[in-house]
C-alpha positions as CSV (number, residue, x, y, z in Angstrom):
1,X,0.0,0.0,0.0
2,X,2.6,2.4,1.1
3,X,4.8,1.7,-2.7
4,X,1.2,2.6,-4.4
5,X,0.9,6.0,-2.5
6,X,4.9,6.8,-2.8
7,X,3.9,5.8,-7.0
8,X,1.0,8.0,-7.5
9,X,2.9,10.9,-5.2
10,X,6.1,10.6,-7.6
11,X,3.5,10.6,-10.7
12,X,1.9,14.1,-9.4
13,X,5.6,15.1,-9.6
14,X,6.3,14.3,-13.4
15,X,7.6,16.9,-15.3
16,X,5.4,18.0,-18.1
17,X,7.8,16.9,-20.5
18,X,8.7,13.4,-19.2
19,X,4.7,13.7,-19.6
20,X,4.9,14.2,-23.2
21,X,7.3,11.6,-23.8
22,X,5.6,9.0,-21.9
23,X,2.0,9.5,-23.8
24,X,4.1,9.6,-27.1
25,X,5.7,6.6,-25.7
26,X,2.6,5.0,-24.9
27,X,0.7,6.0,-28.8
28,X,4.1,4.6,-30.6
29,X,3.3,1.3,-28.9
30,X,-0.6,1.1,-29.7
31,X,-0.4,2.3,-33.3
32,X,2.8,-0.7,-33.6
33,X,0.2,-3.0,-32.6
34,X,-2.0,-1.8,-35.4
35,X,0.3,-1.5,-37.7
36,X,0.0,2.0,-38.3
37,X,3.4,4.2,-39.9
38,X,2.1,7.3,-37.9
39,X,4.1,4.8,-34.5
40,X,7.5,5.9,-35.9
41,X,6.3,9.6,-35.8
42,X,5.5,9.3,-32.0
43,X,8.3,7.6,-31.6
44,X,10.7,10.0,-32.9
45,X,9.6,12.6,-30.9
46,X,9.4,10.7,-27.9
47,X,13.1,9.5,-28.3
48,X,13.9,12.7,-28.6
49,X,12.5,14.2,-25.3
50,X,13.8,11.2,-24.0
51,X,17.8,11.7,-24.8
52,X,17.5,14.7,-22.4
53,X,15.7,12.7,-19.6
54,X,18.1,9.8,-19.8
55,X,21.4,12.3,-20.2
56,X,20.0,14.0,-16.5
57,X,18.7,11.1,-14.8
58,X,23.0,9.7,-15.5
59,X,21.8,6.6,-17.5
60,X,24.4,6.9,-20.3
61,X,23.6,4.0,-22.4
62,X,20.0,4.8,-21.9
63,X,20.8,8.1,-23.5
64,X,22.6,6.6,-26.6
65,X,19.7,4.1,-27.1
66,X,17.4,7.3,-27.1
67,X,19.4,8.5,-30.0
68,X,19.2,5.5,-31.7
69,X,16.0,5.4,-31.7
70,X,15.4,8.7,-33.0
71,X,17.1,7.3,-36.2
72,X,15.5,3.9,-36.2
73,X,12.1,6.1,-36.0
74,X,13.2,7.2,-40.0
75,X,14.2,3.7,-40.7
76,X,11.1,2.3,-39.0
77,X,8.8,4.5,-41.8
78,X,11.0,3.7,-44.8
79,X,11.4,0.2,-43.7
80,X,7.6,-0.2,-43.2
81,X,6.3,1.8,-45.9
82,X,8.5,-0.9,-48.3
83,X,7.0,-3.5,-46.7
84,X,3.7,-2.4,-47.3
85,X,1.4,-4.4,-50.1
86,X,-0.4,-3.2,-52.7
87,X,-3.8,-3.5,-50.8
88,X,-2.3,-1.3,-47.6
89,X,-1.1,-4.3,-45.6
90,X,2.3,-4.6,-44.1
91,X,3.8,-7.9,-44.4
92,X,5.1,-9.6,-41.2
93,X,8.4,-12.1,-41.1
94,X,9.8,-14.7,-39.0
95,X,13.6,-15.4,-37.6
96,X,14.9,-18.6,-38.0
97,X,16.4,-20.2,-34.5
98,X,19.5,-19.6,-35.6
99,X,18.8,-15.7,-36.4
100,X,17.5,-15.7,-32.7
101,X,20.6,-17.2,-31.4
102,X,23.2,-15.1,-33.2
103,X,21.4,-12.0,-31.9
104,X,21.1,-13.1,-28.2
105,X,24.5,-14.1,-28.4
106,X,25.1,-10.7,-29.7
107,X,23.7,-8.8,-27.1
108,X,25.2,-10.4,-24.6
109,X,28.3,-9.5,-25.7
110,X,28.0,-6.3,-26.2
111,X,26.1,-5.8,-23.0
112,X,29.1,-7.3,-21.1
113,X,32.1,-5.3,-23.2
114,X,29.7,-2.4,-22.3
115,X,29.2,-2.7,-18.9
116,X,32.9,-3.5,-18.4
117,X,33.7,0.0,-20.0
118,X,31.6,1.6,-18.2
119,X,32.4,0.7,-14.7
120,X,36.0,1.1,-15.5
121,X,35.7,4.9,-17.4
122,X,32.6,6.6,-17.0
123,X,32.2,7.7,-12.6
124,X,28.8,9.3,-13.9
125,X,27.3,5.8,-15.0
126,X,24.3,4.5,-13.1
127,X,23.3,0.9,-13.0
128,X,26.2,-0.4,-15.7
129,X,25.2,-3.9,-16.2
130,X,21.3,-3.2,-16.4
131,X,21.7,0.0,-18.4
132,X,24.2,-2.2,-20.9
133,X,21.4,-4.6,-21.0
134,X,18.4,-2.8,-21.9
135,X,20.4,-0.7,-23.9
136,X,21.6,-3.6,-26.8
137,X,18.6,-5.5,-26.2
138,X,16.5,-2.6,-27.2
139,X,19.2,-1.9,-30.4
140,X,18.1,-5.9,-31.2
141,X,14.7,-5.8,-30.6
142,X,13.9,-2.4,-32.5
143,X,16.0,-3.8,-35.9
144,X,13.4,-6.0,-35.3
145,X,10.5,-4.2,-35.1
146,X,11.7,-2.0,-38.0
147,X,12.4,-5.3,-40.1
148,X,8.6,-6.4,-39.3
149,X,9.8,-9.5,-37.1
150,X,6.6,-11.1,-35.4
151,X,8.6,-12.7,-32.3
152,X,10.4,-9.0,-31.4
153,X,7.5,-9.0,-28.8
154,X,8.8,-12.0,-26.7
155,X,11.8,-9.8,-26.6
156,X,10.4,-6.5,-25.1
157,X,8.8,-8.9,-22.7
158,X,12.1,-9.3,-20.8
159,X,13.8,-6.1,-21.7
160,X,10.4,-3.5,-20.6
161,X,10.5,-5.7,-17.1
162,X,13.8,-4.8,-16.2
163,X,13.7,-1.6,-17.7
164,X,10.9,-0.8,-15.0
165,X,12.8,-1.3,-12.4
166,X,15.9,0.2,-13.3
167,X,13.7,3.9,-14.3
168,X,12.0,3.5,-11.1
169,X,15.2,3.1,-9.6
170,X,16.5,6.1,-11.1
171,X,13.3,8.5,-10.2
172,X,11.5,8.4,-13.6
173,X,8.7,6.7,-12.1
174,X,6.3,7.7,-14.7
175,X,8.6,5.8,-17.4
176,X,8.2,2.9,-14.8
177,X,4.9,2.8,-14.7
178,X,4.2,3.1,-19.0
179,X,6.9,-0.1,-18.8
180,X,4.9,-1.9,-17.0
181,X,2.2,-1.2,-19.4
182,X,4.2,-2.1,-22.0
183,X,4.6,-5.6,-20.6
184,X,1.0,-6.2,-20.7
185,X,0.9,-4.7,-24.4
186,X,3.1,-6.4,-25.9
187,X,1.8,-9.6,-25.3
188,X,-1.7,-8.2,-27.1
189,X,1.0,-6.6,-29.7
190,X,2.6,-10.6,-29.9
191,X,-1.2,-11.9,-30.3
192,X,-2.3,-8.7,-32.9
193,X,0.6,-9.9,-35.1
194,X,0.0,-13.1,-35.4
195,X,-3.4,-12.7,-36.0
196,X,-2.8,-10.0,-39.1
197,X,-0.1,-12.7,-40.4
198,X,-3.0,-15.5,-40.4
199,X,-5.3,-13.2,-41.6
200,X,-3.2,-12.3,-44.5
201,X,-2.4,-16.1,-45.3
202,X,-5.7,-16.9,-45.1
203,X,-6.5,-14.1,-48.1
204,X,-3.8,-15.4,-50.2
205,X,-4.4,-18.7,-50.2
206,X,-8.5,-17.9,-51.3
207,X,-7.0,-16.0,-54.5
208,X,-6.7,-17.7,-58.1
């Protein structure tokens, strides 16, 4: 009881722009579900708003990821809009297992050359190993997303759960609370998808 009023007392203390960025945040993730190009446009400006959040709150990483994803915001349009049919729907892909594996493998080692850095050159560096994490999982996960893969849900499943924690940890306990959203959305966002790919193979295979 006492964690929900210290919650909705840190929330009546959000700045008005970590605000903006967190309903931005929030559209990007239910116009992905849909499907919809106008996510990568919430996105970008969410990212953006989010750089300067990150860059105060001392999460380094967190702030480079924030200007990656300003950029993958432009790919994510131009990748989506070329993967978009002639009758307006975008065309969903699958990884192989080894595609998965390679890129786990990937971020795990990235995460722990990171982290090691980190600790060893940067004093103003919150939360190394977590930050590390969250940060090359997202890099991962968000190729993903711009390359249309269905399974990149199963990935923010992990990465917005312990990215929860860590901005709660920091003070950003707005961004906290949308992750925790997010965890419940992106399973709806894993079920959306796979529903719009069987819908899809389901046309195709009625045409001559």
């Amino acid at each position: 009881m006492q964690w929900l009023i210290h919650v909705a007392h840190e929330l009546l203390g959000t700045t008005i722009w970590e605000a903006i960025a967190v309903i931005l945040a929030l559209a990007y993730l239910v116009l992905a579900v849909r499907k919809s190009l106008w996510c990568w446009m919430c996105a970008f400006i969410s990212s953006a708003i989010y750089v300067v959040l990150m860059f105060e709150a001392g999460l380094v990483m967190e702030t480079c990821l924030n200007i990656f994803y300003v950029i993958m915001a432009v790919y994510g349009y131009v990748e989506w809009r070329r993967g978009t049919r002639d009758d307006a729907e975008m065309v969903t892909v699958r990884w192989r297992w080894q595609q998965h594996v390679i890129g786990m493998a990937a971020v795990l080692a990235a995460t722990v050359v990171n982290a090691l850095y980190l600790q060893l050159h940067v004093q103003a560096a919150r939360s190394p190993w977590w930050d590390s994490f969250i940060t090359w999982g997202s890099v991962l996960t968000t190729f993903m997303v711009a390359r249309r893969v269905i399974d990149n849900w199963l990935y923010w499943i992990v990465i917005d759960s312990i990215a929860a924690v860590l901005y709660y940890s920091r003070g950003l306990v707005a961004t906290s609370v949308l992750f925790m959203i997010y965890v419940a959305m992106v399973l709806y966002g894993y079920w959306r998808w796979h529903q719009f790919q069987s819908e899809s193979v389901a046309i195709e295979s009625m045409l001559p």
